[in-house]
C-alpha positions as CSV (number, residue, x, y, z in Angstrom):
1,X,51.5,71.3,53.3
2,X,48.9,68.2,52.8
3,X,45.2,69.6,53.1
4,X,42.9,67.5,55.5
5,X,39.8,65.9,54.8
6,X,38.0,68.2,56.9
7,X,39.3,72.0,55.6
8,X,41.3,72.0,51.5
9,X,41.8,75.6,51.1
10,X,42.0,75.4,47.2
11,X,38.9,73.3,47.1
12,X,37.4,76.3,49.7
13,X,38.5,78.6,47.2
14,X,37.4,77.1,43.9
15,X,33.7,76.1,45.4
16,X,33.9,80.1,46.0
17,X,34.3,81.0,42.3
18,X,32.8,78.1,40.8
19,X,29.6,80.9,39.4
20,X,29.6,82.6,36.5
21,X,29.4,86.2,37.8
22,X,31.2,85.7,41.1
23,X,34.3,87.5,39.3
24,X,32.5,89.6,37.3
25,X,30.5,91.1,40.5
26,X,33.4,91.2,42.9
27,X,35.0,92.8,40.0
28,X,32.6,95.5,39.3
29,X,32.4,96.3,43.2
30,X,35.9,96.9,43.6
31,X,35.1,100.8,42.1
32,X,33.2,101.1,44.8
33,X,29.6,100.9,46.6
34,X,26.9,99.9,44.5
35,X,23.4,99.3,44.5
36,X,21.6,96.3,42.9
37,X,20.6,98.3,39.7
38,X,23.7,99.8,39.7
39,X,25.3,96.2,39.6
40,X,23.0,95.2,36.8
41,X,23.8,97.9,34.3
42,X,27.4,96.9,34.7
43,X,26.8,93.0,34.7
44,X,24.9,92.8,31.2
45,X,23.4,89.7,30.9
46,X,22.9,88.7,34.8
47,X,19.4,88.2,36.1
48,X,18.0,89.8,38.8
49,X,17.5,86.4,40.5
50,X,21.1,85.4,39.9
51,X,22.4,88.8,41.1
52,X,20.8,88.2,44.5
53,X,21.8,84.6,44.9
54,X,25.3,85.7,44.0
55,X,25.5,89.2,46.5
56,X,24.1,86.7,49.2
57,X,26.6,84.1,48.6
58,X,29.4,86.8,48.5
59,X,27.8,88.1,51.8
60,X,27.4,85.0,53.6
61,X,31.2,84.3,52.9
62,X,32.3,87.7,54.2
63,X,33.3,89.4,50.9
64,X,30.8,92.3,50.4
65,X,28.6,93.8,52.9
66,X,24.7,94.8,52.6
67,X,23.6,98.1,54.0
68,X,19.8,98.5,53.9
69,X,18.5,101.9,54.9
70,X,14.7,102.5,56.4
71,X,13.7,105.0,53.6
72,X,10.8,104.0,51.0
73,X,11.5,103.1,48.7
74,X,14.0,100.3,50.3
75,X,17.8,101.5,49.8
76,X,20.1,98.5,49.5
77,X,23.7,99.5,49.0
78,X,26.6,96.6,48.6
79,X,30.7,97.2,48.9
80,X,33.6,94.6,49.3
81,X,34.7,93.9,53.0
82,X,38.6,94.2,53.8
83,X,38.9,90.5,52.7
84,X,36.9,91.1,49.6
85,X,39.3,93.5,48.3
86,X,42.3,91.2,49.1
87,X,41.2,89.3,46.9
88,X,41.1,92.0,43.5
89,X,44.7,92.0,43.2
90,X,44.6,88.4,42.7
91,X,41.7,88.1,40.5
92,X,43.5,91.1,38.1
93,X,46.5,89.0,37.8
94,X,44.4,85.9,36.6
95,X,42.5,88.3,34.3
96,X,45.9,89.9,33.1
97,X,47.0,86.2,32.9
98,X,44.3,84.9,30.6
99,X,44.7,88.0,28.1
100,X,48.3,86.9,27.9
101,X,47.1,83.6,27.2
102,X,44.3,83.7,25.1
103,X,45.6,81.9,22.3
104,X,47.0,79.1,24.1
105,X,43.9,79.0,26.1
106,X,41.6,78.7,22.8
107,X,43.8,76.0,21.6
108,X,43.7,73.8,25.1
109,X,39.7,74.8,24.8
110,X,39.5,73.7,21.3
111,X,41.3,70.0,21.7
112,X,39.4,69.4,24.9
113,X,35.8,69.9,23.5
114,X,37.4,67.7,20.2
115,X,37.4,64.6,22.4
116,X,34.5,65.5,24.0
């Protein structure tokens, strides 16, 4: 099948996870609900800015949900929608599939940045 101009589903998918911790946060969700400090204990590195560009980007593509409660202080909880969690057992066999490959990917890595 021949993507049109107007819709490529690969392109869809690769805009998608084209950020660093879009993975790595659907990952971590996929234990379960989470709240944003939560999320940040188990993201090391990841700024608090970045973490809620990324949730709202995962939310606004209808991958995670955001449940805010009216308690003070403000309870924000996050969890994967039914379409976020289709999309674990893929991102486990790509993980799986890079430990498999790691030296072949190292060596691909290491002659791209040589002509670089």
């Amino acid at each position: 099948m021949v993507a049109t101009a107007d819709f490529c589903p690969i392109a869809e998918v690769f805009q998608l996870f084209s950020g660093k911790w879009t993975t790595r946060t659907l990952f971590v969700l996929s234990t379960g609900i989470s709240r944003p400090g939560e999320l940040r204990r188990q993201l090391p590195g990841i700024s608090k800015k970045v973490l809620t560009q990324t949730l709202r980007s995962l939310e606004q593509s209808g991958l995670v949900s955001r449940t805010v409660y009216p308690v003070v202080p403000p309870k924000v909880e996050y969890k994967l929608t039914r379409d976020g969690q289709a999309l674990i057992d893929p991102i486990v066999a790509l993980v799986n599939w890079a430990k498999d490959n790691k030296g072949r990917l190292r060596r691909i890595h290491g002659k791209r940045n040589r002509r670089e």
